[in-house]
N, C-alpha and C positions, 0 to 999 in steps of 0.2 A: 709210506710217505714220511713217516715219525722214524726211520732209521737212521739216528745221527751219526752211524758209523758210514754211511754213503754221503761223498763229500761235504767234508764239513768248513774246508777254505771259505767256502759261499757266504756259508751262515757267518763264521768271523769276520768276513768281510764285511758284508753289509746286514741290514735290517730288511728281511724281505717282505716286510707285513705279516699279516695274521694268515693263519691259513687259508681262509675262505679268498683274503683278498691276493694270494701268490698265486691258489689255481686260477683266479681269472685271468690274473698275467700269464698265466702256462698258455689258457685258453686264445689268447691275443698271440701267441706266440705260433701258434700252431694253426689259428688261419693267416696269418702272413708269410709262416712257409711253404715250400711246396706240398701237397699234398701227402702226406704218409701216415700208416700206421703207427698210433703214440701213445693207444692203451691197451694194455694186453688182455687175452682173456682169463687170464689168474687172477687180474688185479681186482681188489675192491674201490680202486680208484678211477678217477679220469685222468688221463697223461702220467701214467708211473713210468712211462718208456722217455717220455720226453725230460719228465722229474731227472731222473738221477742221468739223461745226458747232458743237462744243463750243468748237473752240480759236476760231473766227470769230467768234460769240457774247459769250468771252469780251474779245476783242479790243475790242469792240462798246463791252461793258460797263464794260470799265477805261476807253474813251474821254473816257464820260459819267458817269463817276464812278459806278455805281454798286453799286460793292462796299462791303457794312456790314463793321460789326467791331460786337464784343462792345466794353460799356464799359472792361473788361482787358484789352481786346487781346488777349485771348487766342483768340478764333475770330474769321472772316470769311467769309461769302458771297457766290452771287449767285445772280440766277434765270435757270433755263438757257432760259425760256421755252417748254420744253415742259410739259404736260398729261398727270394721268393722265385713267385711263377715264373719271373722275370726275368729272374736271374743276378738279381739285388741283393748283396748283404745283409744280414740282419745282424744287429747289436744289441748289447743290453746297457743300459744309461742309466746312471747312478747320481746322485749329487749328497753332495754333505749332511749329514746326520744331524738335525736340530735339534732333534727329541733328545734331550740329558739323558732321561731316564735306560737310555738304552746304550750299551757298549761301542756300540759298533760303532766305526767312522762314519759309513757310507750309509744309504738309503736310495733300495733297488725301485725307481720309475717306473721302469719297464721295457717293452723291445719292441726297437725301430728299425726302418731299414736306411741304408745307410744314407740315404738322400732326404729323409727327415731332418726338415729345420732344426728340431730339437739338438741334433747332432752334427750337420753342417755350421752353427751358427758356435759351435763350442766348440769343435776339435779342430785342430792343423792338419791332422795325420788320419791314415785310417788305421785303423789296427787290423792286425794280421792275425791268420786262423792258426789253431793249434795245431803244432806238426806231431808225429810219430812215429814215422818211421826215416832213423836216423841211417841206415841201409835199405834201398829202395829194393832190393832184393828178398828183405823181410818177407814183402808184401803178398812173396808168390811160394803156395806148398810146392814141394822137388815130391814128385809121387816115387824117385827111385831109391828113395832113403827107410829104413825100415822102421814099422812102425810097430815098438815095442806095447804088448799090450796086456795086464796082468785082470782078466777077463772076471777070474771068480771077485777077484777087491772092488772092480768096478761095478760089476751086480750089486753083490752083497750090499755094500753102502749103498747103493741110491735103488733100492725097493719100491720106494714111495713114489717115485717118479712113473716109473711102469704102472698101465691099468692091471685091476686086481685079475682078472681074463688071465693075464698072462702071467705073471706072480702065482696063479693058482696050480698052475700044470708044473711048479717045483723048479729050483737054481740049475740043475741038469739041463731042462728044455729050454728054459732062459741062454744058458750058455750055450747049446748047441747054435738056436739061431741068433744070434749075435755074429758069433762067430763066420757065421755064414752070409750075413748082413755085410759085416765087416769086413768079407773076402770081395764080394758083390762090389762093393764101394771103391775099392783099390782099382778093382778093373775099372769100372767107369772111370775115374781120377783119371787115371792114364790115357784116357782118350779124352778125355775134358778134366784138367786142372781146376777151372772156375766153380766146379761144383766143391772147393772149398772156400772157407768166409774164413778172413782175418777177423781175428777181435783183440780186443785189448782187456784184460787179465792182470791184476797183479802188479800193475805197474811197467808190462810185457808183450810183445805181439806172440798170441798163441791161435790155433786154429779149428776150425766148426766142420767137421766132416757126415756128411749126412747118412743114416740110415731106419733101415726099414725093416721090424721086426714083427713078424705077421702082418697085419693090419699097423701095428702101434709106427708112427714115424717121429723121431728124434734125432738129435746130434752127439756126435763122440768130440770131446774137446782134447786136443793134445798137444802137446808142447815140443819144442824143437831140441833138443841136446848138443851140446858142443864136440862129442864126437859123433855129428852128421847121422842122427837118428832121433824118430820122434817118440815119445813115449804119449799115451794116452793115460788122462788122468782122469777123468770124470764124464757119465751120462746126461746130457742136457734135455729139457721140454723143448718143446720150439720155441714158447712163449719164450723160454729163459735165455734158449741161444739166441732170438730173434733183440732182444734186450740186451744183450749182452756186444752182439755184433755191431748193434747202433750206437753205442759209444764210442765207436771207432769213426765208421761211414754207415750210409745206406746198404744195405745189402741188394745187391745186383740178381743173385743168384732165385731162381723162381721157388726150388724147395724151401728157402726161408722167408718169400715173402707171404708171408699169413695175412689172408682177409679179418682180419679185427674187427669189419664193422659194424657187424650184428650185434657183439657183443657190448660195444662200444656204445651204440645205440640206446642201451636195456638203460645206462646209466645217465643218460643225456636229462 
């Protein structure tokens, strides 16, 4: 939650409150949307999934300019691009920063949806969701493009992510079934594409391919190359690809959607 290296547009922008009182707005924010999973079971928080797609989103939004103001400048939004049940925008509503003591212009309200007084009664306009994919072709893996992949780099570095069960049996049996994982998943691909997830990466659309190594299931993250091949760069948790792919959109696909809610529960 203290990562000031996960967008920090936000923070400069406005004054979010104290911590105690941001996660309540987290909390306000996530029964007004649709129902999803928004804390992971890694986290020692509540909403670190929603956390950093609010501040990524906003990142998003200040890119492409689109945050409104009021004709007096006195309030500013944007659209967090989430949905209630309804099917209602939700925004987040800001007005002028009184407090001296604090840098910041703005001072973040809270999040409404877009037929809240608070926000029909200020803005002319509605504001518009954050885009990212500047080629709508991005969107979709080519399973016929080869996916270059340097197996022992990607073990070796992420150890800690594997249970110690399999880390135990030595990088040899690690690498045999990976690889065997990894042959598994192509074929699938090819008869169903959808079983991979866009995510946003980097400033970049890269891609979540699923596998399943013994018992252990996680995702291969890999990037697309400008001579029409993909390279794989790194092993994902699900928690982390599931986090990682909701920066983008919801994830459609059923191996990444993980039931949170027990865990989720433990911290309520």
């Amino acid at each position: 939650m203290d990562d000031v290296n996960v967008g920090p547009k936000l923070r400069n922008f406005a004054f979010l409150g104290s911590k105690e009182t941001f996660m309540e707005k987290l909390k306000v924010l996530s029964q007004l949307a649709e129902k999803e999973n928004w804390t992971s079971r890694e986290s020692d928080y509540n909403y670190d999934i929603l956390y950093r797609y609010i501040m990524h989103t906003f990142d998003r939004i200040d890119f492409e300019n689109k945050i409104i103001f009021t004709n007096n400048q006195e309030n500013a939004c944007f659209n967090t691009g989430l949905l209630t049940e309804m099917g209602e925008d939700i925004v987040a509503l800001f007005s002028k920063n009184r407090n001296t003591d604090k840098s910041e212009k703005w001072f973040l309200n809270g999040f409404y949806c877009l037929s809240d007084r608070k926000i029909v009664e200020k803005f002319c306009e509605e504001p518009a969701v954050a885009e990212y994919f500047d080629k709508p072709e991005m969107m979709y893996f080519n399973p016929n493009y080869k996916i270059i992949v340097n197996a022992n780099h990607i073990l070796k570095d992420n150890t800690s992510r594997f249970p110690q069960e399999l880390t135990n049996k030595g990088l040899r049996h690690l690498n045999m079934i990976f690889n065997g994982a990894l042959e598994l998943t192509k074929k699938k691909i090819k008869r169903n594409y959808r079983l991979v997830v866009p995510q946003y990466y980097g400033g970049t659309i890269t891609y979540l391919l699923p596998l399943e190594l013994d018992d252990f299931k996680c995702a291969l993250a890999i990037e697309l190359l400008d001579n029409k091949q993909y390279r794989a760069n790194t092993i994902l948790t699900l928690d982390m690809a599931y986090s990682n792919a909701r920066l983008l959109m919801k994830p459609e696909s059923d191996w990444l959607n993980i039931d949170f809610s027990e865990e989720s529960k433990k911290r309520e």
